[in-house]
Backbone and ligand atoms as CSV (ligand in chain L), in Angstrom:
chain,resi,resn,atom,element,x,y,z
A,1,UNK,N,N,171.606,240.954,31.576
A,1,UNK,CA,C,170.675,240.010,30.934
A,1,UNK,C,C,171.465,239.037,30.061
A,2,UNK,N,N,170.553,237.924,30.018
A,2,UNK,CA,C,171.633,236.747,29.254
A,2,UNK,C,C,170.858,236.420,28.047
A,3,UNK,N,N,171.423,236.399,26.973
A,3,UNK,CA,C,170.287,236.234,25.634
A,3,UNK,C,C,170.624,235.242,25.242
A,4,UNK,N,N,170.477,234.098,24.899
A,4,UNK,CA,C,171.227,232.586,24.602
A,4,UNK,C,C,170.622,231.828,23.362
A,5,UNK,N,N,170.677,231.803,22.352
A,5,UNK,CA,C,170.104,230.600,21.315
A,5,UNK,C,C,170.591,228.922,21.687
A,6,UNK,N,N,170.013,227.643,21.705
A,6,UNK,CA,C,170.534,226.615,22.061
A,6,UNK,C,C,171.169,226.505,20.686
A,7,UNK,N,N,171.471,226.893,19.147
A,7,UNK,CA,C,172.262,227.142,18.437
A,7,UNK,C,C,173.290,227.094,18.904
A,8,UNK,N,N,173.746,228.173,19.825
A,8,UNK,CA,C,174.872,228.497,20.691
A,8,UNK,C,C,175.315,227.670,20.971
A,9,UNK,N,N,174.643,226.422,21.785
A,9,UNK,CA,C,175.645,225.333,22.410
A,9,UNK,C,C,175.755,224.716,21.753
A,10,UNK,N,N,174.963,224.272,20.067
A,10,UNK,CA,C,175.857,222.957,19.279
A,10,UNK,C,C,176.983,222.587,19.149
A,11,UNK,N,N,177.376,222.078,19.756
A,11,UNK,CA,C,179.403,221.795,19.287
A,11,UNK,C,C,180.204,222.371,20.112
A,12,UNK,N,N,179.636,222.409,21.378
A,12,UNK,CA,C,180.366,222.926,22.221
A,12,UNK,C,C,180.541,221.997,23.544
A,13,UNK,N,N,181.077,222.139,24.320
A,13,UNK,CA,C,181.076,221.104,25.529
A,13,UNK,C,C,179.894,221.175,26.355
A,14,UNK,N,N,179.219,222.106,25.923
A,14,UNK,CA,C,178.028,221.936,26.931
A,14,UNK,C,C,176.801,221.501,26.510
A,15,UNK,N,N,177.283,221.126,25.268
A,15,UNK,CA,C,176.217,219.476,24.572
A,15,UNK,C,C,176.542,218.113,25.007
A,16,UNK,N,N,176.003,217.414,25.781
A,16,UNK,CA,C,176.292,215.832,25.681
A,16,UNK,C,C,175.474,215.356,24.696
A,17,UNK,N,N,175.881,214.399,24.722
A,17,UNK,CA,C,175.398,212.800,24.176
A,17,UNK,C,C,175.488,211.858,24.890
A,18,UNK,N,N,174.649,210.800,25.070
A,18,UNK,CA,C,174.612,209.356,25.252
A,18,UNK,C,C,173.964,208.690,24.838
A,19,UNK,N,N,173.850,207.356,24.930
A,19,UNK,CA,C,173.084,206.183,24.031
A,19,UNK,C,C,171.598,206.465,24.311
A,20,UNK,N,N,171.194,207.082,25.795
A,20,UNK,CA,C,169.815,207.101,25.741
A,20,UNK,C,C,169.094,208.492,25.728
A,21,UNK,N,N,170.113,209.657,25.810
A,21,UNK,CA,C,169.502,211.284,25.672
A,21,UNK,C,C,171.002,211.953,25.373
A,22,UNK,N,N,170.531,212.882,24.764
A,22,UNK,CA,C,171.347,214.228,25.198
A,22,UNK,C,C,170.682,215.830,25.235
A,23,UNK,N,N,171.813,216.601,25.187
A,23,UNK,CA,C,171.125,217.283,26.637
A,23,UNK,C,C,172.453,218.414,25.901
A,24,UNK,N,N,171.531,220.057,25.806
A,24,UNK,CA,C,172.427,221.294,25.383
A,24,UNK,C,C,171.912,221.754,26.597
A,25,UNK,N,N,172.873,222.127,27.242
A,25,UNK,CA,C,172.806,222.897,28.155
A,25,UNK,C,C,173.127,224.298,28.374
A,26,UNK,N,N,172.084,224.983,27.721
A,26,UNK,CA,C,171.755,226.269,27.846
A,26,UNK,C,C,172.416,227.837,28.728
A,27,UNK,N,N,171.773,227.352,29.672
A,27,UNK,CA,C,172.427,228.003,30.912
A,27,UNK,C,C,172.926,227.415,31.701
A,28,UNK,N,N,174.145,227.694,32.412
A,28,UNK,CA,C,174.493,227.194,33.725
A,28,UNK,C,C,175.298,227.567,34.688
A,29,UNK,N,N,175.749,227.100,35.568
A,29,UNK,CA,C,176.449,227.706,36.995
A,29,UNK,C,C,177.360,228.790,36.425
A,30,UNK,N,N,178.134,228.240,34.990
A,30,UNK,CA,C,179.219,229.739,34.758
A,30,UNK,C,C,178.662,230.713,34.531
A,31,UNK,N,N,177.340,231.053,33.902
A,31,UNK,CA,C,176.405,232.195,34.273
A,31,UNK,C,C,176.141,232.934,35.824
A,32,UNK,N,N,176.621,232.110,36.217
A,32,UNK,CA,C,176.368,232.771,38.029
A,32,UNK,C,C,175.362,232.977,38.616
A,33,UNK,N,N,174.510,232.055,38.247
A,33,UNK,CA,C,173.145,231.951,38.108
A,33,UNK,C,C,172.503,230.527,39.394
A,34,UNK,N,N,170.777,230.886,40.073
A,34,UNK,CA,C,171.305,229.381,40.891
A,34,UNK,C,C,170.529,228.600,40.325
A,35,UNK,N,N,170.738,227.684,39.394
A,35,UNK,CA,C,169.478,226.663,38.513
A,35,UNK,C,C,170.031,226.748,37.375
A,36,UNK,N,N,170.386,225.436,36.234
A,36,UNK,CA,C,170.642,225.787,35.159
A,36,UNK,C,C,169.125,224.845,34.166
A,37,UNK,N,N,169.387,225.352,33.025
A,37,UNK,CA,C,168.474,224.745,31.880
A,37,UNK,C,C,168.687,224.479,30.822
A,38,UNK,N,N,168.125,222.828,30.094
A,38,UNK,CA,C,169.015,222.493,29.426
A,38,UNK,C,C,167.680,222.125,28.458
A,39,UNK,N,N,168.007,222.020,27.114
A,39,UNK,CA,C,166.873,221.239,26.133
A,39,UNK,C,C,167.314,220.531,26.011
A,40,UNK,N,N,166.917,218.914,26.062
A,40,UNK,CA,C,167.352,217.357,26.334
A,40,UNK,C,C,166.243,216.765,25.265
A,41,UNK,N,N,167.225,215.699,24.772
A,41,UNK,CA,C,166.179,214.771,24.406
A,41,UNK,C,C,166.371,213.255,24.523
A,42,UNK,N,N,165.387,212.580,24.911
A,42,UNK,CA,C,165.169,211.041,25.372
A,42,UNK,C,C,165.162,210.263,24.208
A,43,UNK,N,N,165.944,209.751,23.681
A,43,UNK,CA,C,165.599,208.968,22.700
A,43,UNK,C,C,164.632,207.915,22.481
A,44,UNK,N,N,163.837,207.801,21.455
A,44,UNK,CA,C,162.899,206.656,20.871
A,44,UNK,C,C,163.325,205.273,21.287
A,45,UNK,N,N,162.191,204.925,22.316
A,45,UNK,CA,C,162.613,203.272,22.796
A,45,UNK,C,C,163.602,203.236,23.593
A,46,UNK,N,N,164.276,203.856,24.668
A,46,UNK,CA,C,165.335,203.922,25.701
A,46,UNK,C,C,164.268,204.047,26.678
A,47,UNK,N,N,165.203,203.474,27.589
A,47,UNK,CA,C,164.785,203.143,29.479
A,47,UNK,C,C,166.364,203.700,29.959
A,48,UNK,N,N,166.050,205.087,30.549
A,48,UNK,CA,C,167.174,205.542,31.614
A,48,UNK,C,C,166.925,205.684,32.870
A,49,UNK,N,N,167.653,205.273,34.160
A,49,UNK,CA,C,167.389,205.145,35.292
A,49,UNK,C,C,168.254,205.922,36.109
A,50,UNK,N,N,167.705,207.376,36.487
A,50,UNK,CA,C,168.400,208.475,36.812
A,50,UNK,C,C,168.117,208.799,38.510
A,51,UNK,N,N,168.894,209.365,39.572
A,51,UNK,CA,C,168.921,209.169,40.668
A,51,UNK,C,C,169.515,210.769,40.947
A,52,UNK,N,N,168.588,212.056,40.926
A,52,UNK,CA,C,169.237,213.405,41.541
A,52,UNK,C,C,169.647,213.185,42.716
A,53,UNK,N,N,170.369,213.131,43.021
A,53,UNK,CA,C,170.530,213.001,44.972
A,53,UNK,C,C,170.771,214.482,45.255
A,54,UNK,N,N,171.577,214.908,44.698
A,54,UNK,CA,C,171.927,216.246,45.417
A,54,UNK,C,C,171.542,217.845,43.980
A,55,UNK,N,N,170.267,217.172,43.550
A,55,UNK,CA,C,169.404,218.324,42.558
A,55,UNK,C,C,168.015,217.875,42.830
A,56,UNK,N,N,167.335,219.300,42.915
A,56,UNK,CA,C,166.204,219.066,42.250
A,56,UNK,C,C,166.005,219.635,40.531
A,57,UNK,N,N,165.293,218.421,40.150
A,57,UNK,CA,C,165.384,218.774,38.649
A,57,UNK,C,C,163.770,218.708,38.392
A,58,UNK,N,N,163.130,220.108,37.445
A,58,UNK,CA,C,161.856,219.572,36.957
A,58,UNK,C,C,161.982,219.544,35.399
A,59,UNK,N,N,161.012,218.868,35.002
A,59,UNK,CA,C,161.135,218.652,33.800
A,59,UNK,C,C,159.638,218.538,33.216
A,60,UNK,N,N,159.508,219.652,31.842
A,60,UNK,CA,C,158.550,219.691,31.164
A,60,UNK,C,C,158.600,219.450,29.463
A,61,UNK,N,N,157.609,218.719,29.335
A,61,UNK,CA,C,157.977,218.043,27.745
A,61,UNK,C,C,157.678,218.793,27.165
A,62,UNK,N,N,158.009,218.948,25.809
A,62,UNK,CA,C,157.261,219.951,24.588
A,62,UNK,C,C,157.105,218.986,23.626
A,63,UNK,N,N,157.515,217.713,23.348
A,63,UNK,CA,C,157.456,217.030,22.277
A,63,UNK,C,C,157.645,215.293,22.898
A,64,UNK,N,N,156.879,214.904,22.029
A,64,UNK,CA,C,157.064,213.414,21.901
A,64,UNK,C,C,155.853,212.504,23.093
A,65,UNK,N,N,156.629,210.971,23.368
A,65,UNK,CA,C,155.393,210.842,24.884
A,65,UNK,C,C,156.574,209.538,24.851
A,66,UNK,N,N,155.892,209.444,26.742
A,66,UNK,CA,C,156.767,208.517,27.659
A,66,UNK,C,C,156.276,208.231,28.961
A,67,UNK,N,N,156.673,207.557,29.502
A,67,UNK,CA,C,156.200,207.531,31.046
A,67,UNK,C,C,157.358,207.187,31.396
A,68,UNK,N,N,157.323,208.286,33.292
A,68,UNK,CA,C,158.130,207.843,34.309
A,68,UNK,C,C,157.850,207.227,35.200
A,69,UNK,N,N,158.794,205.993,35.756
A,69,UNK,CA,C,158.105,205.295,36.717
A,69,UNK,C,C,158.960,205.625,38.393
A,70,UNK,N,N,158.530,205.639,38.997
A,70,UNK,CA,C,158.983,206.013,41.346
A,70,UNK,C,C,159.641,204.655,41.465
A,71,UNK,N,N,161.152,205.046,41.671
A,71,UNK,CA,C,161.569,203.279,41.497
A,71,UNK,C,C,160.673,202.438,42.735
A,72,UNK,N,N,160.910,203.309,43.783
A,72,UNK,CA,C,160.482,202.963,45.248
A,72,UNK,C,C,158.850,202.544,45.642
A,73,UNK,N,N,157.735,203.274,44.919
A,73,UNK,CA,C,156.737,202.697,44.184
A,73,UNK,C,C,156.240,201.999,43.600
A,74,UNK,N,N,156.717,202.308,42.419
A,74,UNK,CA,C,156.612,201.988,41.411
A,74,UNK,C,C,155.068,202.595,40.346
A,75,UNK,N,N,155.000,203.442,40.530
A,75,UNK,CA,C,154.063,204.981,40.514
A,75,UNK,C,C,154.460,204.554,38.895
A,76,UNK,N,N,153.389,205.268,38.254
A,76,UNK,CA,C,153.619,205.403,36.762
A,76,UNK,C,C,153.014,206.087,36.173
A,77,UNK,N,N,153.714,206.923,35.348
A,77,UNK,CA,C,153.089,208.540,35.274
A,77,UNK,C,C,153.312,208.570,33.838
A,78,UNK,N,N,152.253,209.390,32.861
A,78,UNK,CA,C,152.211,209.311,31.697
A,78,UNK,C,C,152.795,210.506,31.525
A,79,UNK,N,N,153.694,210.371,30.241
A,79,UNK,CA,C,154.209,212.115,29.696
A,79,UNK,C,C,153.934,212.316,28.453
A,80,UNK,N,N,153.427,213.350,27.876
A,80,UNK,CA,C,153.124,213.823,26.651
A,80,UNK,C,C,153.576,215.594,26.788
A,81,UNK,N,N,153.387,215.966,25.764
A,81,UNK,CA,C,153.482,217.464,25.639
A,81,UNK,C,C,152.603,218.507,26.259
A,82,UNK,N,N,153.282,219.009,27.349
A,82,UNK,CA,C,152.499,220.348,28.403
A,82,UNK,C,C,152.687,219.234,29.849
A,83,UNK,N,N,153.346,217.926,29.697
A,83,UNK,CA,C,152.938,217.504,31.167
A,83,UNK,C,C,154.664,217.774,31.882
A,84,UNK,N,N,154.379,218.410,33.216
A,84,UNK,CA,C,155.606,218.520,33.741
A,84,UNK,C,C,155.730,217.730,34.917
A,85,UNK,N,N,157.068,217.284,35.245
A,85,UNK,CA,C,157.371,216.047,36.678
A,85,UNK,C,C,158.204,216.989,37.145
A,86,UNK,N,N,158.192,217.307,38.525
A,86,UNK,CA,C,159.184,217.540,39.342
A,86,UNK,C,C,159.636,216.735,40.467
A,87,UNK,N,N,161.045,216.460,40.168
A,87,UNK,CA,C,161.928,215.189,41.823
A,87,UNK,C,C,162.397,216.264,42.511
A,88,UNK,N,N,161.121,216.552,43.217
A,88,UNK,CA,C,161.262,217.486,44.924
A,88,UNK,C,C,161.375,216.790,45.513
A,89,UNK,N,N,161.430,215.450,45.560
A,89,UNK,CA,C,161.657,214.596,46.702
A,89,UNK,C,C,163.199,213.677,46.534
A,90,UNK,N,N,163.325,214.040,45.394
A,90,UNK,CA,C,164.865,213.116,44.980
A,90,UNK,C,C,164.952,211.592,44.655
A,91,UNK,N,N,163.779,211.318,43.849
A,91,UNK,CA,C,162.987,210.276,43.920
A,91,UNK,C,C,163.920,209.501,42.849
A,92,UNK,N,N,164.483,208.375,42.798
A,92,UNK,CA,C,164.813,206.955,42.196
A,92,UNK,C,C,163.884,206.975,40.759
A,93,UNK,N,N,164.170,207.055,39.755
A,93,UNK,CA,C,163.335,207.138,38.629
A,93,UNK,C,C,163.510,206.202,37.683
A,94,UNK,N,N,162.641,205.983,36.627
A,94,UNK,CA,C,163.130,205.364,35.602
A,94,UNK,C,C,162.253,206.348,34.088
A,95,UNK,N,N,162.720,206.255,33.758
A,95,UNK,CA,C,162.624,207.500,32.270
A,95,UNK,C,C,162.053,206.924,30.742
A,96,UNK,N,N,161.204,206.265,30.473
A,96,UNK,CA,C,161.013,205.420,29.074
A,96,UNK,C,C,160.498,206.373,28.227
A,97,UNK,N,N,161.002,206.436,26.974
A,97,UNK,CA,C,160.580,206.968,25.846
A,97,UNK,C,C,159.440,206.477,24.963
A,98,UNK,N,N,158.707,206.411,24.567
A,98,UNK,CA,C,158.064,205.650,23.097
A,98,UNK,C,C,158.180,206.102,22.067
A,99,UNK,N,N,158.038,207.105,21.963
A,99,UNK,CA,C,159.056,208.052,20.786
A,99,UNK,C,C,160.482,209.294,21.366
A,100,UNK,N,N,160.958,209.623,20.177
A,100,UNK,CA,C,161.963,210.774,20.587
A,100,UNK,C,C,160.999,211.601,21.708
A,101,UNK,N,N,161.990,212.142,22.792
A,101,UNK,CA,C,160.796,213.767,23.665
A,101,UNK,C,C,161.681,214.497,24.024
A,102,UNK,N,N,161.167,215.521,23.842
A,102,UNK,CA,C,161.921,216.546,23.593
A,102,UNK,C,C,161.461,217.206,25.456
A,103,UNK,N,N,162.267,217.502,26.323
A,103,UNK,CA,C,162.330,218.098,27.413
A,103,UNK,C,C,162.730,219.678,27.573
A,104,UNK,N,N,162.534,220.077,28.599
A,104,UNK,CA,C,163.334,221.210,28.883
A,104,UNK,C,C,163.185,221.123,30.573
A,105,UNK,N,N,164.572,220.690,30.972
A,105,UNK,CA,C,164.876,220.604,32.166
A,105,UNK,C,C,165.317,221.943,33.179
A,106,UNK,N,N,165.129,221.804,34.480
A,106,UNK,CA,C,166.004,223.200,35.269
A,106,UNK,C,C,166.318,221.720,36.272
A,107,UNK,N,N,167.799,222.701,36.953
A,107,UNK,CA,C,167.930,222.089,37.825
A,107,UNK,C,C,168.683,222.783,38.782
A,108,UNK,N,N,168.313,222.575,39.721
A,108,UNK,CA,C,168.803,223.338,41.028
A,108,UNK,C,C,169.606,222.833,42.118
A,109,UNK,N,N,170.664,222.561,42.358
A,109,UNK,CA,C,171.672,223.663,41.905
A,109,UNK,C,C,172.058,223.802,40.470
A,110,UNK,N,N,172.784,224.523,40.195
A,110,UNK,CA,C,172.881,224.558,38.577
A,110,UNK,C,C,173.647,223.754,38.035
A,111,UNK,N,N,173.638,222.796,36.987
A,111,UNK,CA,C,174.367,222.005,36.488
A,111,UNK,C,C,175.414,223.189,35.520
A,112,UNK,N,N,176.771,222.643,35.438
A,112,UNK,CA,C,178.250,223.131,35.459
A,112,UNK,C,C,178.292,222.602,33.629
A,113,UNK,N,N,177.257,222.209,32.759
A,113,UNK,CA,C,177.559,221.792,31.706
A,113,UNK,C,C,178.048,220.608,30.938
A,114,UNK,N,N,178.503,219.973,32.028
A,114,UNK,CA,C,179.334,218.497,31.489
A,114,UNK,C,C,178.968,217.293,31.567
A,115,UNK,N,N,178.136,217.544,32.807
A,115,UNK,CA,C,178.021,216.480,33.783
A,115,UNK,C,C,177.197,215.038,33.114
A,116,UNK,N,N,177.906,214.073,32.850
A,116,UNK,CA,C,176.744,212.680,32.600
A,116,UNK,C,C,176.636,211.827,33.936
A,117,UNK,N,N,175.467,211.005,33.941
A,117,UNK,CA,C,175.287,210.171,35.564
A,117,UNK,C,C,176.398,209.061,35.673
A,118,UNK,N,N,176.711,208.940,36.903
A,118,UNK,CA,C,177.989,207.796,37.028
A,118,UNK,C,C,176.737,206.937,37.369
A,119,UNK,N,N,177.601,205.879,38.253
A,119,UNK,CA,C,177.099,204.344,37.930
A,119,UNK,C,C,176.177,204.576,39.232
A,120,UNK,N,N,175.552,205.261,39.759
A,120,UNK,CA,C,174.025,205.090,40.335
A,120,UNK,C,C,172.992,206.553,39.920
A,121,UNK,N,N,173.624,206.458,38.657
A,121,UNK,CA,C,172.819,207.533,38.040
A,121,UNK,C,C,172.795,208.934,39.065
A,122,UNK,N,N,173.550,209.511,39.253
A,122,UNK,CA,C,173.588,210.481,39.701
A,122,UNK,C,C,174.795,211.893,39.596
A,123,UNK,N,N,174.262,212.426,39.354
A,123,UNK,CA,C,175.258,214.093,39.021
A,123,UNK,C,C,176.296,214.603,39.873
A,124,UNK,N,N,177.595,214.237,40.120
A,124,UNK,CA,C,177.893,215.154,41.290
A,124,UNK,C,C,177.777,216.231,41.328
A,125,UNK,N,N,177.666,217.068,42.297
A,125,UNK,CA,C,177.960,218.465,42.485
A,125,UNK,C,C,179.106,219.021,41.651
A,126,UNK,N,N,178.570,219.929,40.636
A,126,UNK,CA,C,180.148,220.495,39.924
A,126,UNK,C,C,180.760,221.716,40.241
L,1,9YT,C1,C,164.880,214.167,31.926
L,1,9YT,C2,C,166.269,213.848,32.311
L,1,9YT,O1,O,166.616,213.800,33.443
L,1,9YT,N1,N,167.100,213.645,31.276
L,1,9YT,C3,C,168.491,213.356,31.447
L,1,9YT,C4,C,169.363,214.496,31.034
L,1,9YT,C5,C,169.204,215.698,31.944
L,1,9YT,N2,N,167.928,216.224,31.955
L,1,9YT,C6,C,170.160,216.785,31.515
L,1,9YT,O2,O,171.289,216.778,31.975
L,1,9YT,O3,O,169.767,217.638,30.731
């Protein structure tokens, strides 16, 4: 059994940062585990445009509100606290905040801890 406080990851490499979220990543692949989970947060007033190609990631809010928009659509989906999105389809996104939101992501395969999106927003395989 794995007992984990996100305490645990403050200050460790398996916290990012960036200008528009960051993201403790909880559990992950070095657990040996298949899916990792991370508590993320979107910052207040940011637009991120994220592209899983090779994850599915769902994501459920506990805090704050935002909408995601289907780049390919252009679908627009409201988020508040208890609403969850899942990219089972690997869908082109765009991510807006209106205030801070607080997430809790899984993603499958398991993210390796480090990982930020390169330049078409997307994770490689780690
Ligand atoms: C919701 C979302 O995709 N946020 C970006 C960060 C990501 N969830 C992560 O690596 O924790």
């Amino acid at each position: 059994m794995i007992v984990r406080s996100v305490e645990d990851v403050k200050g460790t490499d398996h916290e990012v940062d960036t200008p528009t979220w960051s993201s403790r990543r909880i559990l992950t692949k070095q657990d040996g585990v298949s899916f990792s989970v991370h508590d993320t947060m979107i910052k207040a007033g940011t637009e991120s445009y994220f592209w899983y190609k090779f994850h599915v990631e769902a994501v459920y809010c506990i805090e704050g509100e935002g909408e995601v928009e289907e780049k390919d659509t252009g679908k627009v989906h409201s988020i508040k606290p208890g609403t969850l999105y899942c990219l089972n389809g690997h869908e082109k996104h765009y991510l807006r905040a209106f205030t801070d939101m607080r997430m809790i992501c899984v993603f499958d395969p398991p993210c390796s801890g480090k990982e930020v999106h390169d330049k078409d927003g997307i994770y490689q395989l780690g």
